[in-house]
C-alpha positions as CSV (number, residue, x, y, z in Angstrom):
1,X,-9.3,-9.9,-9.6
2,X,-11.0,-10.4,-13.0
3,X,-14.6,-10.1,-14.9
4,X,-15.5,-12.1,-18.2
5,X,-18.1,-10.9,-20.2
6,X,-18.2,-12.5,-23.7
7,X,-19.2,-8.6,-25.5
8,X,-16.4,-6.9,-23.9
9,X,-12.8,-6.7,-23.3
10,X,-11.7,-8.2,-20.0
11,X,-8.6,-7.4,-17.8
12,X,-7.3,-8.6,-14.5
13,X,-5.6,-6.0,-12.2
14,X,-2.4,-6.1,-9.6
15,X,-0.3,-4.4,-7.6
16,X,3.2,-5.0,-8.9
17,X,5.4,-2.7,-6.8
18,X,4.9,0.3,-3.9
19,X,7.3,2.7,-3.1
20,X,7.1,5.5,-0.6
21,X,5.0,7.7,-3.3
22,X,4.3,5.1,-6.4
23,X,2.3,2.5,-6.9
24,X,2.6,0.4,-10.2
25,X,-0.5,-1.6,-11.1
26,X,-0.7,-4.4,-14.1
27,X,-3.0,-5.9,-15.8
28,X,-3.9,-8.9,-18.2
29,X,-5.6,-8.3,-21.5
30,X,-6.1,-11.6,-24.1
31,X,-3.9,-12.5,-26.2
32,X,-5.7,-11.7,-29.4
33,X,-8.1,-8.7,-27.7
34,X,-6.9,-5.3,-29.6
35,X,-7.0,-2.6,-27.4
36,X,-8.2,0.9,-28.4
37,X,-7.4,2.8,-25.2
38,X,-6.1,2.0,-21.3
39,X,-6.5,4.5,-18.1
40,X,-5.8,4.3,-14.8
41,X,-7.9,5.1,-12.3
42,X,-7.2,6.0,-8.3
43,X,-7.8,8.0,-5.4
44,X,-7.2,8.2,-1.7
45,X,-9.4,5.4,0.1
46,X,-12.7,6.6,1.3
47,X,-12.6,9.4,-1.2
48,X,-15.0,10.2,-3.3
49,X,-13.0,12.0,-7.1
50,X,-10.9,9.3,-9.1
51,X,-7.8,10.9,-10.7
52,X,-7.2,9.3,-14.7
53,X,-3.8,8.7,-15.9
54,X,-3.9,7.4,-19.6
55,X,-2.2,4.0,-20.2
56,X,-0.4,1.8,-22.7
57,X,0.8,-2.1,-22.0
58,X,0.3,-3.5,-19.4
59,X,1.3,-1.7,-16.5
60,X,2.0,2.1,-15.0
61,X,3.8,3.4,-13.0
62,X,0.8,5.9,-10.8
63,X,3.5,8.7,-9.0
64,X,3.3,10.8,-6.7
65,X,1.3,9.6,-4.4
66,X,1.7,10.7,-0.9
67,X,3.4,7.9,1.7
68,X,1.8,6.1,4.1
69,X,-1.7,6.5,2.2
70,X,-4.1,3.9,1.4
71,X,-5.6,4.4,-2.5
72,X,-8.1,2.2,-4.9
73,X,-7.0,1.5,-8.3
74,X,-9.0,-0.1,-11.3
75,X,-8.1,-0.3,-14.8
76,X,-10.9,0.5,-18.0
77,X,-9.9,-0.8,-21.3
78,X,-11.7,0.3,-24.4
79,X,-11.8,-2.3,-27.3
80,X,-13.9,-2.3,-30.1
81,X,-16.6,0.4,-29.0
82,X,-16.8,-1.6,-25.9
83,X,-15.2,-1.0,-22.6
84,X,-14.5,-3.0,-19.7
85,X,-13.8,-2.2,-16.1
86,X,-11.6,-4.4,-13.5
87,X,-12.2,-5.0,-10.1
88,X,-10.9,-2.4,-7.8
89,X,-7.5,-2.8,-5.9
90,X,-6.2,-1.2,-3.2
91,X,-2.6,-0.4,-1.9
92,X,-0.9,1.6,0.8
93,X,2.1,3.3,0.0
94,X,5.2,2.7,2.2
95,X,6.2,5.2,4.6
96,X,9.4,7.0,5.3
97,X,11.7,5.9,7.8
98,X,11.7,8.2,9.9
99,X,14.5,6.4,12.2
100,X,17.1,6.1,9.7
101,X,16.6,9.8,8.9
102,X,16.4,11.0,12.4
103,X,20.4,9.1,12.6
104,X,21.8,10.6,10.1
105,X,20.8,14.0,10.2
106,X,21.8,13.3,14.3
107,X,25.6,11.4,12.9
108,X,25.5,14.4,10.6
109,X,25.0,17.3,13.1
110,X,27.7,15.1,15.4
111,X,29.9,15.2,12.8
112,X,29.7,19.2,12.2
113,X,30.1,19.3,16.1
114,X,33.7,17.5,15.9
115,X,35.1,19.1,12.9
116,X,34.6,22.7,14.5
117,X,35.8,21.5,18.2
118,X,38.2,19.3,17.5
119,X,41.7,20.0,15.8
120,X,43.1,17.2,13.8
């Protein structure tokens, strides 16, 4: 997902990694293009207010987020009094597992079960 305009900066955004509550986005700048200032922007899909984290590179990490959610992310670069805007993304962070939790807190209450009604 990229734009080209000639008078501006341009950038191409990604989803590099998602975790239960991150999301880490990237994004391309030229190799020659001097970049003034990077942010972040996302929110919840469907929503309407974008949260801003600022940005240097070309990547951040966007934390916490909560799991299981779908959000949009785009990236706005500001080079030369000119600033640029990517395409949005979206991503859906991943979601506990709620099975693997469920057996060991179960393996964990069997556990305190035998050690106080059993005598070694």
């Amino acid at each position: 997902m990229s734009f080209v305009d000639p008078d501006k900066p341009s950038a191409a955004i990604n989803v590099i990694s998602i975790t239960e509550t991150s999301v880490t986005v990237s994004w391309s700048i030229g190799e020659t293009q001097r970049v003034d200032t990077t942010a972040v922007y996302y929110r919840v899909a469907g929503y309407t207010d974008w949260n801003e984290v600022s940005a240097t590179g070309t990547e951040r990490d966007v934390t916490p987020l909560q799991p299981g959610t779908e959000y949009e992310f785009y990236v706005v670069i500001n080079s030369f009094g000119k600033t640029s805007y990517s395409d949005n993304i979206d991503a859906t962070t991943g979601m506990m597992n709620y099975h693997l939790m469920f057996l060991v807190l179960c393996l964990s209450y069997r556990f305190d079960y035998l050690s106080t009604n059993t005598s070694w």
